[in-house]
N, C-alpha and C positions, 0 to 999 in steps of 0.2 A: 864755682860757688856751690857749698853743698845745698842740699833742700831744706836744713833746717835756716839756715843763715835767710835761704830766700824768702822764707815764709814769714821770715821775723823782720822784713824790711817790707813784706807785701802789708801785714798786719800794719806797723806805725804809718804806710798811706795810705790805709783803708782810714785809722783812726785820726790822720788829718784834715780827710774829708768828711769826718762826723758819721760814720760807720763804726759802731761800734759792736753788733752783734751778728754773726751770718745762720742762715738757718738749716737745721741739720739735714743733711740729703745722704739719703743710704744707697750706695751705687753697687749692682752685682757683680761678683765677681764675675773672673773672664771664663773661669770653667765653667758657671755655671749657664752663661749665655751660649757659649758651644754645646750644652749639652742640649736645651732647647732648641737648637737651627736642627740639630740632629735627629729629634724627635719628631719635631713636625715634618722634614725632608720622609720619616721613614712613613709617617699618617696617610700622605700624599701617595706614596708609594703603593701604601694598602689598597684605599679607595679607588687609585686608578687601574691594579687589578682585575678589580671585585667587576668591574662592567666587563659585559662580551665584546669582544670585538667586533662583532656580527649586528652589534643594536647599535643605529643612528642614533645621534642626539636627539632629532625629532621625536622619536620613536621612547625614549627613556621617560618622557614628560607625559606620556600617554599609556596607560594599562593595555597589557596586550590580547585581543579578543578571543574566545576559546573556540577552536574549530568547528563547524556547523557542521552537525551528521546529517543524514537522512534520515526521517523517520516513517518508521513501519507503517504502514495502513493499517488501522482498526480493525479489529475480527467484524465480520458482517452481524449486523447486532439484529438484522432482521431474518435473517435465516437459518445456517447454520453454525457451529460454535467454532470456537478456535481450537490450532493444534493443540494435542493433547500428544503428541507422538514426537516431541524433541526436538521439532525441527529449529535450528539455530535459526539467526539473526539473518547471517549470510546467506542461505540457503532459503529464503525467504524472497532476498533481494537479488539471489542471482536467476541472469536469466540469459539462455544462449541464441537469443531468436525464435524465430520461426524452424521447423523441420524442411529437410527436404521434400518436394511435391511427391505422391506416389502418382507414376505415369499414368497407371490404369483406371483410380480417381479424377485424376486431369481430365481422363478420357472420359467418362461418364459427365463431367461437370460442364465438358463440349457438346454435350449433346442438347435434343429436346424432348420433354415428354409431355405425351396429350391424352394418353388416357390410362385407366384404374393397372390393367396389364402393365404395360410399361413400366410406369412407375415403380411397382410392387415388385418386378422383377430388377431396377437398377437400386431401390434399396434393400436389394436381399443383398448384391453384389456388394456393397458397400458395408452392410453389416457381416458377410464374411470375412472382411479387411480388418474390422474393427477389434472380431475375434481373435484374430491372430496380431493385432497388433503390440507391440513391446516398446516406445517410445521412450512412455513414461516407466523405465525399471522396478523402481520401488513401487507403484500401483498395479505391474501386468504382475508381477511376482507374487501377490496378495490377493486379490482378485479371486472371488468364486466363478462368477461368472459377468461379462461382458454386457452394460445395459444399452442398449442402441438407442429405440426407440418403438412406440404405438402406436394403431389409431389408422384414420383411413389413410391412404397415400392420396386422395384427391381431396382431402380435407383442406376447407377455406379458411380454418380458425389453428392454428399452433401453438402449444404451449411449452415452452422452455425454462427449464429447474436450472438447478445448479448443481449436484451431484448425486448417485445412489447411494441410500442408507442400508441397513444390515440389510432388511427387509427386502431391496430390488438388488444387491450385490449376490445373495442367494436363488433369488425366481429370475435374475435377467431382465426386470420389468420395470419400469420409470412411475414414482412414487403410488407403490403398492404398501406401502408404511400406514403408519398414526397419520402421519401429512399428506398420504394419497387418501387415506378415508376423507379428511376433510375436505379435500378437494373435490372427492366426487360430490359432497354434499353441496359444493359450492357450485357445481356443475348441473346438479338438477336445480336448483334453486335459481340457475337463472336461462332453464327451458331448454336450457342444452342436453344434448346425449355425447359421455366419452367414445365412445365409436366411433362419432365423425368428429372426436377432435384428434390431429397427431401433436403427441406427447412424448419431449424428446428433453435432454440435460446437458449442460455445457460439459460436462464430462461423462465419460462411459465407464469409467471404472469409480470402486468407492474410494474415497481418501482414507488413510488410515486412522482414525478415531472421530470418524467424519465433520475432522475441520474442512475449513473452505480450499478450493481449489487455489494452487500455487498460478502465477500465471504461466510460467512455463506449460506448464499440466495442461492450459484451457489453449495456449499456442499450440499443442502439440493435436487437442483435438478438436479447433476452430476449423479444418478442413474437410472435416466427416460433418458437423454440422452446417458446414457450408453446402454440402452435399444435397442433406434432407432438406435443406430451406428450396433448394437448386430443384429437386427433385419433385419434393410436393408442389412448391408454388402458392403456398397459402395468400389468403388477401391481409389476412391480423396476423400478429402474434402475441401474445401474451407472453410477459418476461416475469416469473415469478422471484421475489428478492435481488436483492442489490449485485450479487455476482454473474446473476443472468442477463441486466439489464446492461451493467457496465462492461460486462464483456462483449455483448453482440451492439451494442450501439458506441463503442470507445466514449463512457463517457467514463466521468469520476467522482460524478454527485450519490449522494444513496438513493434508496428509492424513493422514499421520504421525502426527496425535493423533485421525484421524477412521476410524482402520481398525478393524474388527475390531467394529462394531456396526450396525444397522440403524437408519434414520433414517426419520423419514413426514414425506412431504413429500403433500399432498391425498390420502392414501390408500394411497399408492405408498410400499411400501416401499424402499429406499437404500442401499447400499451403496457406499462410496467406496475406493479403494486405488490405489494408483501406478501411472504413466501407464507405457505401455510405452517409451515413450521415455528415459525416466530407467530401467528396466531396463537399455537399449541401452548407458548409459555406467555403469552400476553393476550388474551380474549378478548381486553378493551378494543383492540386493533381490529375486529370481526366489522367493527360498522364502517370503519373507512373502507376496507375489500369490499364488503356489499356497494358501497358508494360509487366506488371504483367501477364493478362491473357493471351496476345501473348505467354508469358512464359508458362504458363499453358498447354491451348492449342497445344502447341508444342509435350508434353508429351502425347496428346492423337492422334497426327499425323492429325493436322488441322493446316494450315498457314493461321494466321492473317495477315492482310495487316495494 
């Protein structure tokens, strides 16, 4: 039976059973429905691509978190300024430890001293070590000259900087600058004489454009001041700004959150407060130091007015 024949017999029993009209239906061709299987087969193909191999599904429903660096400690806002000399990022954060002990150090740090001789004679020893030392390269290299430290060797009160400026890196003296003048003024003012204070700095050489000490640099001469503390035997010590304090007490608050209380450090009483150099650029800060040392001073049975 051909198709037309059949259609013309399907039509008279549509029209038997009172069907008279059908409604028009447009159906795609067959090429063109292959050609959609084939487009969306190749969509599929893109998108599943486009992900890594390497990302879980979990992981694609969630933003990926961007790595946490370290970040640098703030330049010490109360003492001295920050690099000016180039130092990178890395060379900031690296740090190789401690040095090796020197013997003949060790040897003097075994020992005991009881009186003005003695002492005076094992911190000569120790500041000829300090002279010839070369640890820290880039600061033995620069260096005019080597600042130890001054002051009595049987002094009861100690005070501790942070490093030498242009000023003590040419005389070899610990803060003979702008910030040792004011300190001496701070010094008569609260009944003291510098002669019986010893006056010593977390470092012995100047840094170069006198930012703050690297810690490497303060590792490398935490053992000569381990020396002089060893040596003198002071009862106080006074930590001038936030490098002096943080590095002989391992803390990591500034000083700013370290004034105004006493700290024991092997015995020795502490007291930390702001460097006179941050005074220099901030005068409002002169009443809290006065505050401070009235505080001090209290503990040795001297009222400040």
């Amino acid at each position: 039976m051909t198709s037309k024949r059949a259609m013309a017999q399907l039509l008279k029993h549509l029209a038997g059973a009172g069907i008279t009209h059908l409604p028009k239906v447009n159906l795609p061709k067959p090429s063109r429905i292959l050609a959609r299987q084939q487009e969306s087969r190749e969509e599929a193909a893109i998108s599943t691509s486009a992900i890594p191999e390497t990302v879980s599904t979990a992981a694609e429903s969630k933003p990926l978190r961007p790595a946490i660096r370290p970040r640098l400690a703030s330049a010490e806002t109360e003492g001295r300024r920050p690099s000016q000399s180039g130092t990178s990022k890395e060379e900031l954060l690296s740090e190789t430890g401690p040095p090796d002990r020197l013997p003949d150090l060790q040897a003097i740090l075994s020992r005991s001293y009881v009186d003005a001789e003695q002492k005076t004679e094992a911190l000569c020893k120790v500041a000829t070590m300090v002279a010839g030392c070369s640890r820290c390269t880039d600061l033995a290299s620069k260096r005019t000259k080597t600042v130890f430290g001054v002051g009595s060797p049987t002094a009861e009160i100690m005070f501790i900087g942070e490093a030498p400026g242009a000023e003590e890196d040419a005389k070899g003296e610990p803060f003979v600058g702008p910030a040792g003048q004011l300190l001496n003024k701070i010094i008569d003012a609260s009944k003291l004489k510098r002669e019986d204070i010893y006056i010593c700095n977390i470092l012995r050489c100047r840094p170069p454009g006198n930012r703050n000490p690297l810690p490497q640099e303060a590792s490398n001469c935490r053992e000569f001041l381990d020396a002089q503390i060893h040596i003198v035997q002071p009862k106080y010590i006074v930590c001038w700004g936030t490098v002096a304090a943080q590095n002989l007490l391992n803390k990591t608050e500034a000083v700013g959150k370290l004034r105004g209380q006493l700290f024991d450090y092997n015995g020795i009483k502490v007291m930390c407060t702001y460097h006179p150099s941050y005074l220099l650029r901030n005068p409002a800060a002169k009443k809290q130091v006065w505050e401070d040392m009235k505080f001090f001073m209290k503990h040795l049975g001297v009222e400040l007015q």
